[in-house]
N, CA and C atoms as a LAMMPS dump frame, in Angstrom:
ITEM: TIMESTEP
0
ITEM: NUMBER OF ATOMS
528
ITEM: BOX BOUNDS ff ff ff
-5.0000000000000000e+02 5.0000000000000000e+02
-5.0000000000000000e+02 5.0000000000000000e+02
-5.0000000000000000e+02 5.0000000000000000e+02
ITEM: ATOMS id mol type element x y z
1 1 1 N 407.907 103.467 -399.719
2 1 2 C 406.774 102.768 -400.256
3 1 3 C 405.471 103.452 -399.858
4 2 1 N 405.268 103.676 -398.523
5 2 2 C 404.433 104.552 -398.04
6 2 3 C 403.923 105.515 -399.278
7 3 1 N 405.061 106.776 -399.462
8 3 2 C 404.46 107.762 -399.87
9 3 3 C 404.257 107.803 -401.611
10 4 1 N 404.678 106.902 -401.916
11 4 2 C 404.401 106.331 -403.276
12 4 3 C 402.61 105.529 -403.423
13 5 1 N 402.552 104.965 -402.371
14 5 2 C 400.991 104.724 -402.506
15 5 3 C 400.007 105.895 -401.851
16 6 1 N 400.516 106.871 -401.229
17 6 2 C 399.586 108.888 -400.977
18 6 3 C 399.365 108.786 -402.404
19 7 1 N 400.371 109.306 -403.013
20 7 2 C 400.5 110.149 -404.268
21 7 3 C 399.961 108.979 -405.256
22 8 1 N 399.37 107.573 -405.334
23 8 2 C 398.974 106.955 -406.238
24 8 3 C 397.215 107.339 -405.737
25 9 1 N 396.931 107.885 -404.211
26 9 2 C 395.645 107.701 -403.702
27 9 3 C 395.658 108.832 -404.021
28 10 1 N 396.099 109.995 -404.232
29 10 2 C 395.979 111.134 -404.263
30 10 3 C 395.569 111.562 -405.824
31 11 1 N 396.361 111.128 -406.55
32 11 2 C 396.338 111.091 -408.132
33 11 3 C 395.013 110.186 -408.396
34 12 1 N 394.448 109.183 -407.829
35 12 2 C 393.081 108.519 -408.345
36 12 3 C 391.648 109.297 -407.708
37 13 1 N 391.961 110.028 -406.82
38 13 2 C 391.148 111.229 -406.48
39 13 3 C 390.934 111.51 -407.187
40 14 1 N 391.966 112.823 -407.644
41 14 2 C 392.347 113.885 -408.387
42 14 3 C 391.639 113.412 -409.895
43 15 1 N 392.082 112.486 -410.431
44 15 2 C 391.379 111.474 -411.571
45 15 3 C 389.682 111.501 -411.296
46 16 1 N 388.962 111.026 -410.479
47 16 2 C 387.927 110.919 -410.067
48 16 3 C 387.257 112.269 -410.245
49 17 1 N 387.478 113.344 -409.766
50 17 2 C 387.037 114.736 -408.945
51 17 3 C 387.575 115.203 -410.689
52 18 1 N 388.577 114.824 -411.573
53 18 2 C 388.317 115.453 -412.485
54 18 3 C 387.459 114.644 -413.517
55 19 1 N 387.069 114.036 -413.981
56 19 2 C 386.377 113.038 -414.464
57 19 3 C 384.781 112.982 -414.125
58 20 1 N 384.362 113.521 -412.828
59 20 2 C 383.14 113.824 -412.46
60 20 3 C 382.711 115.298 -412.853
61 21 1 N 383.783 116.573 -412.816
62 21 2 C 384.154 117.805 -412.821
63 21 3 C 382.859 117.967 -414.349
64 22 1 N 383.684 117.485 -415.095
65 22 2 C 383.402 117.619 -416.632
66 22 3 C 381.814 117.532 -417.103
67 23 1 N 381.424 116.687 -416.131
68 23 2 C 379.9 116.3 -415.951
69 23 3 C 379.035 117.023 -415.091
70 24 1 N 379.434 117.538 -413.922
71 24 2 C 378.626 118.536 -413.511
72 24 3 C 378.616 119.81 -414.082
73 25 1 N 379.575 119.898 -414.592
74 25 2 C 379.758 121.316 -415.621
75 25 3 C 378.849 121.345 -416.824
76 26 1 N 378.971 120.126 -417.165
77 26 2 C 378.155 120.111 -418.303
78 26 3 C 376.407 119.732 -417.838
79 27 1 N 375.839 119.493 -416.683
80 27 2 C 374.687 119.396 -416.381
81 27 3 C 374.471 120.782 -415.55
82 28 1 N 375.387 121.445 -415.183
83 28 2 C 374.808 123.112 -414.507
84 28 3 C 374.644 123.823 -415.976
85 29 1 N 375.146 123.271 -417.397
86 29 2 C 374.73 124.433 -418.577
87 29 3 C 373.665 124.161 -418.653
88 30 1 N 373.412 122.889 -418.933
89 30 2 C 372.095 122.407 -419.197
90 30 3 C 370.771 122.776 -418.769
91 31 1 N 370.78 122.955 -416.976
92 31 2 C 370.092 123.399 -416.428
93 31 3 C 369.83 125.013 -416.578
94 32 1 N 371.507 125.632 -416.64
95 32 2 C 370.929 127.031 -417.015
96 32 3 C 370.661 127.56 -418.232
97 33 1 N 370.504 126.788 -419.079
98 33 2 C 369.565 127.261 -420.28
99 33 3 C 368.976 126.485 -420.706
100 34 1 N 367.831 126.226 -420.537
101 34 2 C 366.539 125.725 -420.674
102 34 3 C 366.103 125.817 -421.584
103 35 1 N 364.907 125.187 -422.624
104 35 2 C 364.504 125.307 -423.999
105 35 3 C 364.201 126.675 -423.696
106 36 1 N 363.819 127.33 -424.591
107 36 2 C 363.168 128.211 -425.168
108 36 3 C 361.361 128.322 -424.85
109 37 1 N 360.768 127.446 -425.411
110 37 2 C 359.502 127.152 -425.099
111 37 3 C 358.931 126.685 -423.136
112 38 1 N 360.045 126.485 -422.217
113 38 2 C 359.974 126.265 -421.333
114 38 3 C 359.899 127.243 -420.546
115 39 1 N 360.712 128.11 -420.98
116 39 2 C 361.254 129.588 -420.237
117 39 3 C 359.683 130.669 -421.062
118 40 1 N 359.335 130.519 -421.602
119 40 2 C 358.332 131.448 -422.045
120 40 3 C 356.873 130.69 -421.446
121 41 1 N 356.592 129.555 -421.03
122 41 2 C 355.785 129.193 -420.178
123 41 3 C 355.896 129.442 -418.965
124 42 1 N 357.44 129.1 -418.182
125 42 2 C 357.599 129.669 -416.828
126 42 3 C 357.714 131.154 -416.342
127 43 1 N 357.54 131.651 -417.544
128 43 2 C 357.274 133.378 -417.221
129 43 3 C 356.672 133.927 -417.113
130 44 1 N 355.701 133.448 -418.058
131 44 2 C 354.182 134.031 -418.722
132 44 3 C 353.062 133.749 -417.445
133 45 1 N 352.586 135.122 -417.016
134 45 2 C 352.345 134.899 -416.021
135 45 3 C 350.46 135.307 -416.306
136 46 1 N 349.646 134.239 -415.812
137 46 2 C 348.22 134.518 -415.729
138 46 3 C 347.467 136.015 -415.96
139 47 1 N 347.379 137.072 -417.558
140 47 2 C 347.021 138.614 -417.044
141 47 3 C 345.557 138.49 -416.307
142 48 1 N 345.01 138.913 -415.408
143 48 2 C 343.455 138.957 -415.289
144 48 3 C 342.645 139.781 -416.572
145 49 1 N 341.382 139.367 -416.348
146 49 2 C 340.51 139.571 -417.954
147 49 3 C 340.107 141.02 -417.027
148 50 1 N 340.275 142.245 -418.468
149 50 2 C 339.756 143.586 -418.403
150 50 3 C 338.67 144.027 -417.11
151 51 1 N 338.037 142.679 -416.979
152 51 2 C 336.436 143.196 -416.497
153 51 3 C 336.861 142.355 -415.186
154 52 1 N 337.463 141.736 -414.715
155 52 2 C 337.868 141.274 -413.494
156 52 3 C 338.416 142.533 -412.159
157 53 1 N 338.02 142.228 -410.714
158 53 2 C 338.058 143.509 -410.153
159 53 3 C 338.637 142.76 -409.221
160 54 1 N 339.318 143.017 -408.359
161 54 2 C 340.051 142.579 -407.051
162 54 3 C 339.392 143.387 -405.991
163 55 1 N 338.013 142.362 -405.414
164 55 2 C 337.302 142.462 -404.029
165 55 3 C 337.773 141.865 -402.988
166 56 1 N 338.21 142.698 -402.146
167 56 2 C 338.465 142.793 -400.503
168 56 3 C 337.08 143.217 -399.913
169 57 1 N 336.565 142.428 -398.763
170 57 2 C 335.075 142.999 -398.048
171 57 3 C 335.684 143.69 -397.079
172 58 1 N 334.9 144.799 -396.41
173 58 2 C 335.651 145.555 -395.356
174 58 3 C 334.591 145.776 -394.251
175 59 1 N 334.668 145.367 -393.553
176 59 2 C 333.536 145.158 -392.328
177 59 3 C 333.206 147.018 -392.087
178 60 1 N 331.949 147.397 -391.829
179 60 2 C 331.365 148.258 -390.96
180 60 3 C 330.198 148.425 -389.741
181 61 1 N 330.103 149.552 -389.161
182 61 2 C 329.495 149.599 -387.704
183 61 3 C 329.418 150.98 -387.595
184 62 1 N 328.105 151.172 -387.14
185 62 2 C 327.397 152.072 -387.053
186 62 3 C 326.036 152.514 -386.763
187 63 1 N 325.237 153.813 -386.844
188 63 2 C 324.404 154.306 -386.832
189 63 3 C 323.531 155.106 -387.945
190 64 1 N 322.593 154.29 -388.129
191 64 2 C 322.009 154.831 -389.183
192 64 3 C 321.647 156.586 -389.166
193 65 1 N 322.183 157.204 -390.346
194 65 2 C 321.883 158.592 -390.001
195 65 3 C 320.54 158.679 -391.311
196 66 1 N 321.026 158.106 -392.219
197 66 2 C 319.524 158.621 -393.373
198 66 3 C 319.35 157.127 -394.5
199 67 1 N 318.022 156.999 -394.95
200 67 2 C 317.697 156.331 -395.667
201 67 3 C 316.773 157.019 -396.64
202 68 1 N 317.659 156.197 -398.112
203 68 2 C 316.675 156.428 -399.344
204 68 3 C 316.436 155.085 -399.868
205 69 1 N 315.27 155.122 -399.294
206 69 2 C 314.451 153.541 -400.449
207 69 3 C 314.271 153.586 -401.627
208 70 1 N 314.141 154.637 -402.413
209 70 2 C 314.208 155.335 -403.752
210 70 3 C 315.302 154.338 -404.428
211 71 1 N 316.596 155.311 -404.051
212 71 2 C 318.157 154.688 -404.664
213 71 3 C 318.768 153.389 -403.765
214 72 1 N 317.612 153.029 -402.646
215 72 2 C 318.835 151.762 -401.767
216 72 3 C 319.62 151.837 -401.478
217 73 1 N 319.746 153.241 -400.504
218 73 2 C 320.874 153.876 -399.913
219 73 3 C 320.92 153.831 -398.369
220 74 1 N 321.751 153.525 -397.737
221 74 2 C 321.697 154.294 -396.404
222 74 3 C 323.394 154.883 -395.806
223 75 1 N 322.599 155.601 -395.075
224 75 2 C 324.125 156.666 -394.782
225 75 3 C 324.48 156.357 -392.752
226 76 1 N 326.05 155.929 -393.131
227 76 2 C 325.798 156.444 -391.279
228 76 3 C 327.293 157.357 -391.624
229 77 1 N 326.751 158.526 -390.704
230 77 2 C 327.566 159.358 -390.138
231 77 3 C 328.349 158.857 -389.01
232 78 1 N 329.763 159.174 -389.416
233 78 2 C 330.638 158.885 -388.246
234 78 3 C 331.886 160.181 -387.918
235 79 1 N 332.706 160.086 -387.056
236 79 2 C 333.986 161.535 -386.885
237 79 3 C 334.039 161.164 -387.862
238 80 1 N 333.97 162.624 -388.349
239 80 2 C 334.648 163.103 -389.484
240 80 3 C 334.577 162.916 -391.019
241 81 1 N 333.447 161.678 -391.129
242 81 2 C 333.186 161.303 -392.224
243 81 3 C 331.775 160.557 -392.357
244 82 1 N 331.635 160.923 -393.678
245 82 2 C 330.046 160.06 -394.05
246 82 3 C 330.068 158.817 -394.78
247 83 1 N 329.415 157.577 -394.555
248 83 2 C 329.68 156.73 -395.53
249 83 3 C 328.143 156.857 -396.379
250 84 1 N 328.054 156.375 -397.635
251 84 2 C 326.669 156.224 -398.016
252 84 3 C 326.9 154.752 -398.93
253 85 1 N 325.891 153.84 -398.229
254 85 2 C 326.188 152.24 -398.845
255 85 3 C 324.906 151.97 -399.309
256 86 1 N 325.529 151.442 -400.519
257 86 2 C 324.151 150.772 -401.615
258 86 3 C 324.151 149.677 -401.577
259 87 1 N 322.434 149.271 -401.621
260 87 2 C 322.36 147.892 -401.361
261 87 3 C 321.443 147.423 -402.689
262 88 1 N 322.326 146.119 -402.833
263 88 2 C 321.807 145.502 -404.348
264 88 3 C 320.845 143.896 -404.145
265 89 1 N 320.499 143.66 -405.275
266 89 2 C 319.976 142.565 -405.547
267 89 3 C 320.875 141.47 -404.438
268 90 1 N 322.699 141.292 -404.088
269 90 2 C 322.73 140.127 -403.753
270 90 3 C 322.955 140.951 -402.368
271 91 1 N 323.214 141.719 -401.698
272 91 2 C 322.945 141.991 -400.422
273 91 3 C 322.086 141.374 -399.59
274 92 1 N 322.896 140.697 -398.17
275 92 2 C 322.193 139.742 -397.102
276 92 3 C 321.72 140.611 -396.201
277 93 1 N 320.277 140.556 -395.859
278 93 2 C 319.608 141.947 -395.311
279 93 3 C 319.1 140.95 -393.756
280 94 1 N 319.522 141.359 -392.423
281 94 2 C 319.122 140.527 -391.596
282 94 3 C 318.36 141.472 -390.551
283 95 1 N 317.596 141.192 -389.34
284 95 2 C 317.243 142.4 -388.476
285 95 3 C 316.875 141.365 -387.523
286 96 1 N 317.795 141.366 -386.39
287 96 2 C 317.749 140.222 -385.502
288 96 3 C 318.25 138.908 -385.829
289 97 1 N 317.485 137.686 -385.598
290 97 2 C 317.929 136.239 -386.181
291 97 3 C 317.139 136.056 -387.596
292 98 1 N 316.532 136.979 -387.863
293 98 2 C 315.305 136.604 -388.758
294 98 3 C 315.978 137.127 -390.269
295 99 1 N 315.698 137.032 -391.59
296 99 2 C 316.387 137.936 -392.563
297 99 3 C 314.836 138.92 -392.879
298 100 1 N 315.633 139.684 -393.759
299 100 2 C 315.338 141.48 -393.459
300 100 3 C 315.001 141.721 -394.861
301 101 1 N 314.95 143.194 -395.228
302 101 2 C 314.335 143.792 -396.433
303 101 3 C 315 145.171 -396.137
304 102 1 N 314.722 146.082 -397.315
305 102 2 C 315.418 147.141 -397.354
306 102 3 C 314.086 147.582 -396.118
307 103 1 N 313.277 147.509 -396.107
308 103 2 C 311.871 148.502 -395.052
309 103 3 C 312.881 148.167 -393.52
310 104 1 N 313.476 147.158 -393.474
311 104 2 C 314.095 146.679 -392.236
312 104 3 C 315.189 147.854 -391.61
313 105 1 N 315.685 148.404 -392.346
314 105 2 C 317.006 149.785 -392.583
315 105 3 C 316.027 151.225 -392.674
316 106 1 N 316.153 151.416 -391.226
317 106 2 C 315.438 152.687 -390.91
318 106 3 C 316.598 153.209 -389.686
319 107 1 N 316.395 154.938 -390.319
320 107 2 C 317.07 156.02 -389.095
321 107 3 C 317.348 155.101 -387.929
322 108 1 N 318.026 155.958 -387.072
323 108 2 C 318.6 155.643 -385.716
324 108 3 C 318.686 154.377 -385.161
325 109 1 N 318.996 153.641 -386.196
326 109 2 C 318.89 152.031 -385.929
327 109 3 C 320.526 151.641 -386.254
328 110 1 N 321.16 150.905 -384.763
329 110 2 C 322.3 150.44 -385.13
330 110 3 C 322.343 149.076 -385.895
331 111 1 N 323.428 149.603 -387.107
332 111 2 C 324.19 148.363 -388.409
333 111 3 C 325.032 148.274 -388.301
334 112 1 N 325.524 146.988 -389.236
335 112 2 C 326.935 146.529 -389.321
336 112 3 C 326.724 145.325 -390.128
337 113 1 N 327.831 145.305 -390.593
338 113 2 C 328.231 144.31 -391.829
339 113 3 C 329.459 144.626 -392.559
340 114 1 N 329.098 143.943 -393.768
341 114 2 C 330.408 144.033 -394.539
342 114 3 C 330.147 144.952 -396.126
343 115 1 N 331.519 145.383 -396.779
344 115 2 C 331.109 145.905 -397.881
345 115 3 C 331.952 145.449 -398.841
346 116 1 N 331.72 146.01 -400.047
347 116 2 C 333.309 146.565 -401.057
348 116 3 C 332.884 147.838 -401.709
349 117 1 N 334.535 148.274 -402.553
350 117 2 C 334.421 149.57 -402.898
351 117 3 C 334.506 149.23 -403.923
352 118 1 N 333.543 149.793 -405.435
353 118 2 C 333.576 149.584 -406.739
354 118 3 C 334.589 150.309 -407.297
355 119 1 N 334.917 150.106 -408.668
356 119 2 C 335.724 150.925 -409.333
357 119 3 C 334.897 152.535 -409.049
358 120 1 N 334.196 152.871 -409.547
359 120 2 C 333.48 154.1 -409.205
360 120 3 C 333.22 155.094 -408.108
361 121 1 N 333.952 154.524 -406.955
362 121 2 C 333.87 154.485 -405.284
363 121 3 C 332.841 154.311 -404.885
364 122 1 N 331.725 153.392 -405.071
365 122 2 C 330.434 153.409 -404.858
366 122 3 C 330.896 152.387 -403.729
367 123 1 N 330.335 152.612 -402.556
368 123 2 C 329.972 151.151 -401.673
369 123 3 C 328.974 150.651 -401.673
370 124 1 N 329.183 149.175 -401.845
371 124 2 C 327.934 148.083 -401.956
372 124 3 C 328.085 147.479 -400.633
373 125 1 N 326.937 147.576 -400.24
374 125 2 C 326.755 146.445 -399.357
375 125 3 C 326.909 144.949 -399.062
376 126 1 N 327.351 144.101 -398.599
377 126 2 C 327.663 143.009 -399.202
378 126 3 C 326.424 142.363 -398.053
379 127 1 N 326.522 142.666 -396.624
380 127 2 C 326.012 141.81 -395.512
381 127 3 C 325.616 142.929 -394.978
382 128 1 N 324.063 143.262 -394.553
383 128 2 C 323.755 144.151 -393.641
384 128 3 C 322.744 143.804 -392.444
385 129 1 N 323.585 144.037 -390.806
386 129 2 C 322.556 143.517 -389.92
387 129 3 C 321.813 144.525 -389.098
388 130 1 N 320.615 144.474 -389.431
389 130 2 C 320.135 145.682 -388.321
390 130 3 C 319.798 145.244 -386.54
391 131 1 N 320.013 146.279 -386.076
392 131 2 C 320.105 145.861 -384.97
393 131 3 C 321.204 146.066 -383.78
394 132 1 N 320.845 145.822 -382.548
395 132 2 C 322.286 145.682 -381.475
396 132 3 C 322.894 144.288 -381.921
397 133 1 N 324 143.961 -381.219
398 133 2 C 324.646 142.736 -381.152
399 133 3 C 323.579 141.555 -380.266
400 134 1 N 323.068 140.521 -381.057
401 134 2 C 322.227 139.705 -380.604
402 134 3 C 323.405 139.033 -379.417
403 135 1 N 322.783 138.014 -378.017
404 135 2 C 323.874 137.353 -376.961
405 135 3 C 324.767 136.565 -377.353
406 136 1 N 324.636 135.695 -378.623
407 136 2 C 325.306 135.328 -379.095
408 136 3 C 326.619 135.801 -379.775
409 137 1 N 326.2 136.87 -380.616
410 137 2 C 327.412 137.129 -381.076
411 137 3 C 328.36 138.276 -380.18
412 138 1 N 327.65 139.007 -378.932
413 138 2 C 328.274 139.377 -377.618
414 138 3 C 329.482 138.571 -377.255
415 139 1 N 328.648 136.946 -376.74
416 139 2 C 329.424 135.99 -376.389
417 139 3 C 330.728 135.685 -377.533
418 140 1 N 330.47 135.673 -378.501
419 140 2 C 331.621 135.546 -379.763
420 140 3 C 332.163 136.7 -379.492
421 141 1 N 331.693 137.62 -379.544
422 141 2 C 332.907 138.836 -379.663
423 141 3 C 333.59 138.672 -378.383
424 142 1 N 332.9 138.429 -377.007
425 142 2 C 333.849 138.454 -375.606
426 142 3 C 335.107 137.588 -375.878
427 143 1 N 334.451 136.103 -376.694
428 143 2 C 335.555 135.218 -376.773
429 143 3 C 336.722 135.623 -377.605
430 144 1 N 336.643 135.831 -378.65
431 144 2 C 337.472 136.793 -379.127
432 144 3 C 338.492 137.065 -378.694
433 145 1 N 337.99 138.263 -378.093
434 145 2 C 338.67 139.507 -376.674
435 145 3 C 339.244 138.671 -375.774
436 146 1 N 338.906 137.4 -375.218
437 146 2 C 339.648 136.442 -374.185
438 146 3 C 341.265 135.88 -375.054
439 147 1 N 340.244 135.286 -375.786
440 147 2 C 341.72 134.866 -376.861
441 147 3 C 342.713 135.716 -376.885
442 148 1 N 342.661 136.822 -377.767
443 148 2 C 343.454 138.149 -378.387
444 148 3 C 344.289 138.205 -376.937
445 149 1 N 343.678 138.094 -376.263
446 149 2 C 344.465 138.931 -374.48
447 149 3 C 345.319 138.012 -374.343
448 150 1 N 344.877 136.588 -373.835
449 150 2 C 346.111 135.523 -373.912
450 150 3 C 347.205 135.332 -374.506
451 151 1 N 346.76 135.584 -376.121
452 151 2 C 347.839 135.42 -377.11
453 151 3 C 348.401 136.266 -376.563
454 152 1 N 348.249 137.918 -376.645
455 152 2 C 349.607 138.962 -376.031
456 152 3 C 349.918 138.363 -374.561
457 153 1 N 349.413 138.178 -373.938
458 153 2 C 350.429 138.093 -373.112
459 153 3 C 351.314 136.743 -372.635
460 154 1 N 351.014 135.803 -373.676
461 154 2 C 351.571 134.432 -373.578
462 154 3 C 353.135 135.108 -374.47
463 155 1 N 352.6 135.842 -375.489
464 155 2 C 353.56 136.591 -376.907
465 155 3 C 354.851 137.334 -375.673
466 156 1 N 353.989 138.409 -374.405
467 156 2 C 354.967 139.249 -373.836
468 156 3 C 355.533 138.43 -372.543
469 157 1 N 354.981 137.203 -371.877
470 157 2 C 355.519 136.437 -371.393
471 157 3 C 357.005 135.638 -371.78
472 158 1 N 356.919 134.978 -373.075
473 158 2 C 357.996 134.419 -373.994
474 158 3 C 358.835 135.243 -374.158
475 159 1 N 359.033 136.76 -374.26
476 159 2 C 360.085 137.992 -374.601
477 159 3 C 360.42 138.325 -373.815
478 160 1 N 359.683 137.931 -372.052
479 160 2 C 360.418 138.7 -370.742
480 160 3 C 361.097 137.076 -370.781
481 161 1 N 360.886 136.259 -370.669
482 161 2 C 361.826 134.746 -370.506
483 161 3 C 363.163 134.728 -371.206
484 162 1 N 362.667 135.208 -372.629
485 162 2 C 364.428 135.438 -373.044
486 162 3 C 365.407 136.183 -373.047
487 163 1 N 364.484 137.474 -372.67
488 163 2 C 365.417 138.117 -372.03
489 163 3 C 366.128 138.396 -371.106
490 164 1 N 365.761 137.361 -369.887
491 164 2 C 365.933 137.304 -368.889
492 164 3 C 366.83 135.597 -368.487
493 165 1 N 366.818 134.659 -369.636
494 165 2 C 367.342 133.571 -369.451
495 165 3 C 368.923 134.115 -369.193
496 166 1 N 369.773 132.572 -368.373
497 166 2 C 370.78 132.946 -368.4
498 166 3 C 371.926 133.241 -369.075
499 167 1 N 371.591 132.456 -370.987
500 167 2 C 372.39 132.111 -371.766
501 167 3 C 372.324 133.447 -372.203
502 168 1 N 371.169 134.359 -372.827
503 168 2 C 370.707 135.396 -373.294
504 168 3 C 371.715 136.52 -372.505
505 169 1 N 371.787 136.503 -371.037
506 169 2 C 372.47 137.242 -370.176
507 169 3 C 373.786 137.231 -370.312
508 170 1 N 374.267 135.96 -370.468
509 170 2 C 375.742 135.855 -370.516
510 170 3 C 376.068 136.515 -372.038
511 171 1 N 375.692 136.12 -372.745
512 171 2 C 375.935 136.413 -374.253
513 171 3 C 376.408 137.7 -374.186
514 172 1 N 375.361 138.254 -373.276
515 172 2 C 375.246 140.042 -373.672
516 172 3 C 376.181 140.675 -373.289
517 173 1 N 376.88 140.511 -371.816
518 173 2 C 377.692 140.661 -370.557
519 173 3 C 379.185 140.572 -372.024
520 174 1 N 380.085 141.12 -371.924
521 174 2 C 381.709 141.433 -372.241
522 174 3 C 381.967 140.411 -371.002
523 175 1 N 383.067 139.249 -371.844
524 175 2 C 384.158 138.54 -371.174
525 175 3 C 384.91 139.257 -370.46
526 176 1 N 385.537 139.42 -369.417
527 176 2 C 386.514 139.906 -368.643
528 176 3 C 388.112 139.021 -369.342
């Protein structure tokens, strides 16, 4: 009697698992082919318009080597290379806490700021500060430098711990 009611539990499974079978089969087609009009929306991917440019700003630092007020140029020489950055109508011109003018961007005066590179390789200026590092932004940059240091060595602290835990050790070690 026993094994007459397995094989009746076994067979209403089997019934079940095939009876459900038929239906997930038929909802995985479904899913893998999708209208037509669905699949050409989920593909079609945003083109950018002709005249659209992909700007990254790229911070610089330096020493002024030459200025042309003429073209709104200034150049700093650095190893091995020259930059020459143009400064436009939206260029942020600062000299100290105060804001600035192109007359502000003279020889042997340390800058820094930010730029981009045009299609043309022209660099524009985006942010230009004349000047040393005012105490403030000293103090920002030290903090910085405090941070950055911690993180590594909190980063090389955590990598000597696991390598050195005991589970890590055993793992490594061949069973005898």
């Amino acid at each position: 009697m026993k094994h007459t009611s397995h094989l009746t539990a076994l067979s209403c499974l089997i019934a079940i698992l095939l009876g459900v079978l038929p239906v997930s089969q038929t909802f995985a087609k479904k899913k893998a082919t999708p209208s037509p009009t669905a699949s050409a929306t989920a593909t079609a991917k945003p083109s950018p318009s002709p005249g659209a440019k992909m700007v990254r700003v790229i911070p610089f630092h330096g020493m002024i080597s030459a200025v042309d007020a003429k073209a709104k140029t200034f150049t700093i020489a650095g190893k091995g290379k020259t930059r020459v950055f143009k400064i436009s109508d939206q260029s942020a011109i600062s000299k100290g806490t105060a804001s600035g003018t192109i007359k502000d961007v003279v020889e042997k005066e340390e800058v820094r700021g930010s730029y981009w590179k045009e299609a043309d390789g022209t660099l524009m200026a985006k942010m230009v500060k004349v000047g040393p590092l005012t105490e403030q932004e000293k103090a920002a940059e030290e903090a910085r430098k405090t941070k950055r240091a911690a993180k590594r060595a909190a980063k090389a602290e955590a990598a000597a711990a696991a390598s050195s835990s005991p589970a890590a050790s055993a793992s490594a070690s061949p069973k005898p």
